[in-house]
KEKEKE-618263 format. One record per residue: x, y, z of N, C-alpha, C, O in turn. Coordinates in steps of 0.05 Angstrom, whole numbers, plus 5000, padded with zeros to 4 digits. Example, Ala and Ser with C-alpha at 12.3 -4.5 7.8 and 13.67 -1.06 7.14 Angstrom:
<recs>
<rec n_X="5264" n_Y="4886" n_Z="5156" ca_X="5246" ca_Y="4910" ca_Z="5156" c_X="5264" c_Y="4934" c_Z="5156" o_X="5285" o_Y="4934" o_Z="5169"/>
<rec n_X="5257" n_Y="4955" n_Z="5142" ca_X="5273" ca_Y="4979" ca_Z="5143" c_X="5258" c_Y="5001" c_Z="5157" o_X="5268" o_Y="5023" o_Z="5161"/>
</recs>
This chain:
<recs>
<rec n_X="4502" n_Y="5300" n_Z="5085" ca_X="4524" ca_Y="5317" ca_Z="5079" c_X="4545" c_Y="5301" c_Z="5063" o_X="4546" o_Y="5277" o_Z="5068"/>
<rec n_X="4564" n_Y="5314" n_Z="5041" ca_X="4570" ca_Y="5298" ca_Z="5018" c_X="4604" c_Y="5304" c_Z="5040" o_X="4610" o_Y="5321" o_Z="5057"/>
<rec n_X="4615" n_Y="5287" n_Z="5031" ca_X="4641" ca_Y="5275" ca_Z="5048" c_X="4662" c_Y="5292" c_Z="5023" o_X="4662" o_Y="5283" o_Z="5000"/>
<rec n_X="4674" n_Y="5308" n_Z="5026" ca_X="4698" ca_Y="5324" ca_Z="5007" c_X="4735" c_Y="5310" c_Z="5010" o_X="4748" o_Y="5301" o_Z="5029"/>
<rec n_X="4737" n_Y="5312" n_Z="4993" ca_X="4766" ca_Y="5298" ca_Z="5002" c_X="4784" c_Y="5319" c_Z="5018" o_X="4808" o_Y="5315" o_Z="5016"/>
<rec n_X="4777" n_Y="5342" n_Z="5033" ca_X="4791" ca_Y="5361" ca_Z="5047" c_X="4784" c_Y="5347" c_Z="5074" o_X="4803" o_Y="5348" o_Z="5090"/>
<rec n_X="4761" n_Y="5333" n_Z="5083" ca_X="4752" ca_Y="5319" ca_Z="5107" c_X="4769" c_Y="5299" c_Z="5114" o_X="4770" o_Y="5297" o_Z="5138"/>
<rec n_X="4785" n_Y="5281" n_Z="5100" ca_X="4792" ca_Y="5265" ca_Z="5103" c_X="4819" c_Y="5268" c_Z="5088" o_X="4821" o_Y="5258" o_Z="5066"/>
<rec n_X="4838" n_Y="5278" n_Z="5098" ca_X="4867" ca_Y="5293" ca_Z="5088" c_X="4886" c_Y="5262" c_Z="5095" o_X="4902" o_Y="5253" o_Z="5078"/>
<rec n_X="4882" n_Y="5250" n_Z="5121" ca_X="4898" ca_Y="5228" ca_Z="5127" c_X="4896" c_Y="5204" c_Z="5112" o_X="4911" o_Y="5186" o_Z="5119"/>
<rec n_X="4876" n_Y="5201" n_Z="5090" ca_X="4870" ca_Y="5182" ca_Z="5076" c_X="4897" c_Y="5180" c_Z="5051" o_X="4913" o_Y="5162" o_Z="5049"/>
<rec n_X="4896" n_Y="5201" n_Z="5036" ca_X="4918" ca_Y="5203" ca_Z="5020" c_X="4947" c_Y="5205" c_Z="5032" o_X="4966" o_Y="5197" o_Z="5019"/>
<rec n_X="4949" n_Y="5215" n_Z="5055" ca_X="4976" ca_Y="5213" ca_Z="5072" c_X="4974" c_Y="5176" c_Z="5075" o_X="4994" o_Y="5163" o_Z="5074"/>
<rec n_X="4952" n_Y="5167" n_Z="5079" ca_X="4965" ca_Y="5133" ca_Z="5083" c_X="4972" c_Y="5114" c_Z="5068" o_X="4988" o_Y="5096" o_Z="5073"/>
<rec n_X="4954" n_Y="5120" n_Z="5040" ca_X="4966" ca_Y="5110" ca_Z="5015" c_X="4993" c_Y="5117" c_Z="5011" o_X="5008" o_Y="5099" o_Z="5003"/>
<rec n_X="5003" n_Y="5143" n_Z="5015" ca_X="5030" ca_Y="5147" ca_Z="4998" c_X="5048" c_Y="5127" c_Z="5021" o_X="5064" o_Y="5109" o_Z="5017"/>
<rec n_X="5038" n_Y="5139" n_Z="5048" ca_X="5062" ca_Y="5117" ca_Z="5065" c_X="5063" c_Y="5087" c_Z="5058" o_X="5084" o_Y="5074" o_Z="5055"/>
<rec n_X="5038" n_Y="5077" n_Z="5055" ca_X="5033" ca_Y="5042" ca_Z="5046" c_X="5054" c_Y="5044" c_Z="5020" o_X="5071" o_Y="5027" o_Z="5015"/>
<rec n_X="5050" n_Y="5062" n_Z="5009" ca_X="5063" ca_Y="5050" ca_Z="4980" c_X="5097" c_Y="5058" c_Z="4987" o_X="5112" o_Y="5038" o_Z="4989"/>
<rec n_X="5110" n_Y="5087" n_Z="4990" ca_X="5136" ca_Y="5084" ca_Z="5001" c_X="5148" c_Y="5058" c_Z="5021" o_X="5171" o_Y="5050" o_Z="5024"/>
<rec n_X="5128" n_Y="5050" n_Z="5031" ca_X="5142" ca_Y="5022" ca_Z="5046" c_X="5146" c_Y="5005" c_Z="5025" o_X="5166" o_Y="4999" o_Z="5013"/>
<rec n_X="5125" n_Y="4999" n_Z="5021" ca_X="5128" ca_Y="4973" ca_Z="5000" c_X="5148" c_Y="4978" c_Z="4976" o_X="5157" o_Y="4958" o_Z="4964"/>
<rec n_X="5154" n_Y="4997" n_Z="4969" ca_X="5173" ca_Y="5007" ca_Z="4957" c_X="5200" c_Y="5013" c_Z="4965" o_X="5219" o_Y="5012" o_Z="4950"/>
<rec n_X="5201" n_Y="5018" n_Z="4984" ca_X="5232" ca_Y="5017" ca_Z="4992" c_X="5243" c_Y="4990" c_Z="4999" o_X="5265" o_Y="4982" o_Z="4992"/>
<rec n_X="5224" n_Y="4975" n_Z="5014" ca_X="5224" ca_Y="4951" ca_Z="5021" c_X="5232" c_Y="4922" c_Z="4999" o_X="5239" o_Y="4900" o_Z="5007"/>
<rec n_X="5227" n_Y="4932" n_Z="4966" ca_X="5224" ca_Y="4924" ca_Z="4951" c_X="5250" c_Y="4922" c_Z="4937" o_X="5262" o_Y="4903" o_Z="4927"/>
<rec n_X="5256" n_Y="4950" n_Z="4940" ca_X="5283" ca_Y="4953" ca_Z="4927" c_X="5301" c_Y="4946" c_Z="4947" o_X="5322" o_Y="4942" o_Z="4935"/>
<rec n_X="5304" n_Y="4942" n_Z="4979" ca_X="5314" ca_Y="4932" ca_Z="4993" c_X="5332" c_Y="4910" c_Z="4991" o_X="5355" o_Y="4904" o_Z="4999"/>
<rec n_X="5304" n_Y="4894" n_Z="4973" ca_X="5306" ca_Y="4859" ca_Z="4970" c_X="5313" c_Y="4851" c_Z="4942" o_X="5314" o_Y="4829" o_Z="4932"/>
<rec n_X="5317" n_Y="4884" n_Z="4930" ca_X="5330" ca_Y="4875" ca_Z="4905" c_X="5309" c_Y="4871" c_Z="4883" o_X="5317" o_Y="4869" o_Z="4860"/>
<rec n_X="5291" n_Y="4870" n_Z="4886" ca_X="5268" ca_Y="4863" ca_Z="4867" c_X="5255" c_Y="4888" c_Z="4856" o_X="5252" o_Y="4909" o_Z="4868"/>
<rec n_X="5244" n_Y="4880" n_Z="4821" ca_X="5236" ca_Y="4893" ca_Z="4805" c_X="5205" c_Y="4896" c_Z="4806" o_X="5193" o_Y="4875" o_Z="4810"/>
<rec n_X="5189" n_Y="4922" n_Z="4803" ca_X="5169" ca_Y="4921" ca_Z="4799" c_X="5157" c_Y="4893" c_Z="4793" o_X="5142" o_Y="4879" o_Z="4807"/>
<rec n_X="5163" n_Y="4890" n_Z="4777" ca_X="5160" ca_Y="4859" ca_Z="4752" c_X="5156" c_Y="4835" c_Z="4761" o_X="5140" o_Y="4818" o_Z="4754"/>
<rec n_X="5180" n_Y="4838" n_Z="4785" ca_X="5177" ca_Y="4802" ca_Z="4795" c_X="5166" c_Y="4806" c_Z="4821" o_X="5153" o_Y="4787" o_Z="4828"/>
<rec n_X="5167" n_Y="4824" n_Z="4837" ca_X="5144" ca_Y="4833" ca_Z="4861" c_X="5121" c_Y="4822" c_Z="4855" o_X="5110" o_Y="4805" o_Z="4869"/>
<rec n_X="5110" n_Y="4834" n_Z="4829" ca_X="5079" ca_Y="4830" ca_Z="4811" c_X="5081" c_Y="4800" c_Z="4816" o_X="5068" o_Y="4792" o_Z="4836"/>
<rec n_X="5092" n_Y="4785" n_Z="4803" ca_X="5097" ca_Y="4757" ca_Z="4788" c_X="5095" c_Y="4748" c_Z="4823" o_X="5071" o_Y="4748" o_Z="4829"/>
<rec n_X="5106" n_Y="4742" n_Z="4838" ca_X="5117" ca_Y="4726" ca_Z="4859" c_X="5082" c_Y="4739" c_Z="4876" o_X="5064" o_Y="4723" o_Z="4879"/>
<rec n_X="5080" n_Y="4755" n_Z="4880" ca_X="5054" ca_Y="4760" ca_Z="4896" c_X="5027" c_Y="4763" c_Z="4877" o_X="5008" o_Y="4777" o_Z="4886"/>
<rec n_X="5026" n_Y="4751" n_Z="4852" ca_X="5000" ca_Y="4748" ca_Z="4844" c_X="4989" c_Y="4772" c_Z="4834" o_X="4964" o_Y="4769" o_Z="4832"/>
<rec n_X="4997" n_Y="4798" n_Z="4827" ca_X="4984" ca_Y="4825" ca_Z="4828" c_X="4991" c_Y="4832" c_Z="4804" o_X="5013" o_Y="4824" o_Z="4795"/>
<rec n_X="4974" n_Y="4848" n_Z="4788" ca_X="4980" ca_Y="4862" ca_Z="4765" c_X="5001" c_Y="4881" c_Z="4768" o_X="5002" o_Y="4892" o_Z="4789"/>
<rec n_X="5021" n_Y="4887" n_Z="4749" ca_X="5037" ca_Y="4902" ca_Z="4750" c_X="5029" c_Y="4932" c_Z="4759" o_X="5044" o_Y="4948" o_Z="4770"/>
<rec n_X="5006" n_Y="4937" n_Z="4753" ca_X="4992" ca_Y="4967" ca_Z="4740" c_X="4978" c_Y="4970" c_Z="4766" o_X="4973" o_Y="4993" o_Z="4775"/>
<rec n_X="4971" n_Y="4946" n_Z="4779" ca_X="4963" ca_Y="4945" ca_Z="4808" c_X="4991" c_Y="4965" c_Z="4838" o_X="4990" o_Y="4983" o_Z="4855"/>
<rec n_X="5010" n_Y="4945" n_Z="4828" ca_X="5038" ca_Y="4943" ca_Z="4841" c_X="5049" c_Y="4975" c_Z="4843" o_X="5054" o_Y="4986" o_Z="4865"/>
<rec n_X="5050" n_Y="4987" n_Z="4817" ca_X="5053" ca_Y="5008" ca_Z="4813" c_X="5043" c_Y="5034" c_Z="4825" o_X="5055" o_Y="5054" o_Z="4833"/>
<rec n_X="5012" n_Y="5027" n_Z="4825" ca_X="4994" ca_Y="5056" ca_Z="4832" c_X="4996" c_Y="5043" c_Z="4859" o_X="4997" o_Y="5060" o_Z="4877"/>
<rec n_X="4998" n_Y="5022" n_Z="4868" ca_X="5005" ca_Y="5028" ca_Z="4897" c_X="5030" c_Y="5045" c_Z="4910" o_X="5028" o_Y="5065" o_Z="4924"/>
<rec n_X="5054" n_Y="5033" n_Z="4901" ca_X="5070" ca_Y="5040" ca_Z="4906" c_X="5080" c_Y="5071" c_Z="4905" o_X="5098" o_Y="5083" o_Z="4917"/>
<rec n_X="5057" n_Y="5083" n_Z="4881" ca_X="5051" ca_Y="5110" ca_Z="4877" c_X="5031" c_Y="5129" c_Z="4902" o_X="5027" o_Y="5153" o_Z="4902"/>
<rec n_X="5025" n_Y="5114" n_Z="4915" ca_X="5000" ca_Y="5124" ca_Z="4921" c_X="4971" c_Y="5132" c_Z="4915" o_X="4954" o_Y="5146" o_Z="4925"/>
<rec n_X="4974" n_Y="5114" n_Z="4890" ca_X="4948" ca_Y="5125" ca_Z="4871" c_X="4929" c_Y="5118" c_Z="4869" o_X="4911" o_Y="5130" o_Z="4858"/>
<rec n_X="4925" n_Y="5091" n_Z="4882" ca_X="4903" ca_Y="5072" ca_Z="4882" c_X="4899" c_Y="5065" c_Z="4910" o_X="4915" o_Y="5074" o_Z="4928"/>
<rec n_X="4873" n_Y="5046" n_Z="4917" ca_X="4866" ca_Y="5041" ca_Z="4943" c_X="4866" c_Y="5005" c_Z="4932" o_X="4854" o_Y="4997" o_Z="4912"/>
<rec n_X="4880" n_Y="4991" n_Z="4946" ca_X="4875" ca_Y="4961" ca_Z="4940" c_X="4857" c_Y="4945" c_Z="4965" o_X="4843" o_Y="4957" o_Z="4981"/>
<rec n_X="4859" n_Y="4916" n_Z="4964" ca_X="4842" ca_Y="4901" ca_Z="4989" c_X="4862" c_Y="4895" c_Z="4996" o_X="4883" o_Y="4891" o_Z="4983"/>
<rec n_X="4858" n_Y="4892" n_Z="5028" ca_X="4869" ca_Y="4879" ca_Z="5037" c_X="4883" c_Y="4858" c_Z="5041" o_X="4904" o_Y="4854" o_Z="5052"/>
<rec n_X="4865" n_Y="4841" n_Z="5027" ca_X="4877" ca_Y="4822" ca_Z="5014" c_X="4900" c_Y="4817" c_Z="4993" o_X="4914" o_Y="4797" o_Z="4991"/>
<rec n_X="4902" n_Y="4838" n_Z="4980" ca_X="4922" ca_Y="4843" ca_Z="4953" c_X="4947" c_Y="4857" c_Z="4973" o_X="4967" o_Y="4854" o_Z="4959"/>
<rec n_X="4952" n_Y="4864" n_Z="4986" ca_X="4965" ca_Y="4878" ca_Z="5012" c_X="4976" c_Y="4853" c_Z="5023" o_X="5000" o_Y="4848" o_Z="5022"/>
<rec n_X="4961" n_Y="4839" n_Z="5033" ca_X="4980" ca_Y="4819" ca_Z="5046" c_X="4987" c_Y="4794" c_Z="5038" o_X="4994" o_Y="4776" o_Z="5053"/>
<rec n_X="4985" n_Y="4790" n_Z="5001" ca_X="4998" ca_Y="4778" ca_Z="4979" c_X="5022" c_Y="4790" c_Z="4988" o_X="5039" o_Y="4779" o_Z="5002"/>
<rec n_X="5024" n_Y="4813" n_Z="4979" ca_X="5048" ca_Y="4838" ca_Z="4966" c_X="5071" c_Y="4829" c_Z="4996" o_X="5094" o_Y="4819" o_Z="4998"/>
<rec n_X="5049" n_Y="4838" n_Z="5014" ca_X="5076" ca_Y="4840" ca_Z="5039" c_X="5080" c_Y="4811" c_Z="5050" o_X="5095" o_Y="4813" o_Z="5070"/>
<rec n_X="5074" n_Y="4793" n_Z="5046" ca_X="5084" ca_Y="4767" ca_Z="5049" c_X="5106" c_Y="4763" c_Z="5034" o_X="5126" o_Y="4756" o_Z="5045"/>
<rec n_X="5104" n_Y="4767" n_Z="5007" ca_X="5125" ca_Y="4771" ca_Z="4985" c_X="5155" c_Y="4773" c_Z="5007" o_X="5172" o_Y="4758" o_Z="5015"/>
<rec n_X="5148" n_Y="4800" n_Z="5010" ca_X="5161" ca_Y="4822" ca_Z="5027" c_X="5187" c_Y="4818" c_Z="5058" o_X="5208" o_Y="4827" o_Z="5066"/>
<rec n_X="5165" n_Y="4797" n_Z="5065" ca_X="5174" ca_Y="4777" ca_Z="5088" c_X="5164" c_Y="4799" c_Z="5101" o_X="5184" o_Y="4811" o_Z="5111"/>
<rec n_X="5142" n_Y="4813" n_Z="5108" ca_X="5128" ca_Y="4831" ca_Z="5122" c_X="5095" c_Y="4826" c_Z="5134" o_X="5081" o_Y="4810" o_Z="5122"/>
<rec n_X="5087" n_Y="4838" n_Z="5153" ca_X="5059" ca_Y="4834" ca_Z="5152" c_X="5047" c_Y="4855" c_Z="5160" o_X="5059" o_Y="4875" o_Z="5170"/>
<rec n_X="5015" n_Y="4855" n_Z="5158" ca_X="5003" ca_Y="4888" ca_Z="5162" c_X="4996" c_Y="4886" c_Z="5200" o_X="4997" o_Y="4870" o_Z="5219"/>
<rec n_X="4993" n_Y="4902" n_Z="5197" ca_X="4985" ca_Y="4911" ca_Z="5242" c_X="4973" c_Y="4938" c_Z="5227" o_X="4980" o_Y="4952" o_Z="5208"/>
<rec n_X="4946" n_Y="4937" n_Z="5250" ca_X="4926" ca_Y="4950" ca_Z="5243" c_X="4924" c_Y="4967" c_Z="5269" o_X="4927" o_Y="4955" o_Z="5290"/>
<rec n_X="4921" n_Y="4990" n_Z="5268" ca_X="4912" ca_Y="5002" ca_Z="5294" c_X="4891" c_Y="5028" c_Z="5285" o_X="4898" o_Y="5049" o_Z="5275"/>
<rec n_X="4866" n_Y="5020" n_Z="5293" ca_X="4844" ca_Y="5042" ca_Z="5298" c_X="4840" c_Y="5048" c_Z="5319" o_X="4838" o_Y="5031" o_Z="5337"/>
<rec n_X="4836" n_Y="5080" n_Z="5323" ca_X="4827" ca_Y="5081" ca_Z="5347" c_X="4818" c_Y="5114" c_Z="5343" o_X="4823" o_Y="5128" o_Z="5324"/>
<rec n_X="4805" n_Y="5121" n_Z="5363" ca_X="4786" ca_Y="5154" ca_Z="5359" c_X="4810" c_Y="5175" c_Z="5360" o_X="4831" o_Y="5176" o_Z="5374"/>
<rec n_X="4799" n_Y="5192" n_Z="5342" ca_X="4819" ca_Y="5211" ca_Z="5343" c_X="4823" c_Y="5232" c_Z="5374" o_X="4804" o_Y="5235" o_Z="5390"/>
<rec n_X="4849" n_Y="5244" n_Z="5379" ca_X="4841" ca_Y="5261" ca_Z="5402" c_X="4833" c_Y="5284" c_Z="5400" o_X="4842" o_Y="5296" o_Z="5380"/>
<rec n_X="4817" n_Y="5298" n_Z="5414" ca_X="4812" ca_Y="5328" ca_Z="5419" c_X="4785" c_Y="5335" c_Z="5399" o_X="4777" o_Y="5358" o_Z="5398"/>
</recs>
């Protein structure tokens, strides 16, 4: 069975939240798209569609960004209820 993006609705709800953090967070600290990129190693075009919600990055490129940040990721999976 082919997986539709209607099945998985909370996937695009977590991108936009990942990227509004990192984005408010950003402008918080005063920093420009530009030097976010520069100081955490990431393409600008990277930086952006995150912060957009537009792209899916690694994890790795995530916890460049939020180190930057003076932040770190916490992970919680667990089964959905009901």
């Amino acid at each position: 069975m082919a997986n539709t993006k209607s099945e998985f609705p909370s996937i695009m709800s977590t991108k936009k939240r990942v990227g509004k953090i990192i984005s408010a967070r950003r402008k918080e600290l005063g920093l420009e798209q530009k030097e976010l990129a520069l100081y955490s190693q990431v393409s600008e075009s990277i930086l952006s569609n995150l912060e957009n919600g537009k792209s899916n990055t690694t994890i790795n490129t995530l916890e460049k960004i939020l180190e930057v940040l003076g932040m770190e990721l916490a992970v919680e999976i667990k089964k959905k209820q009901g």
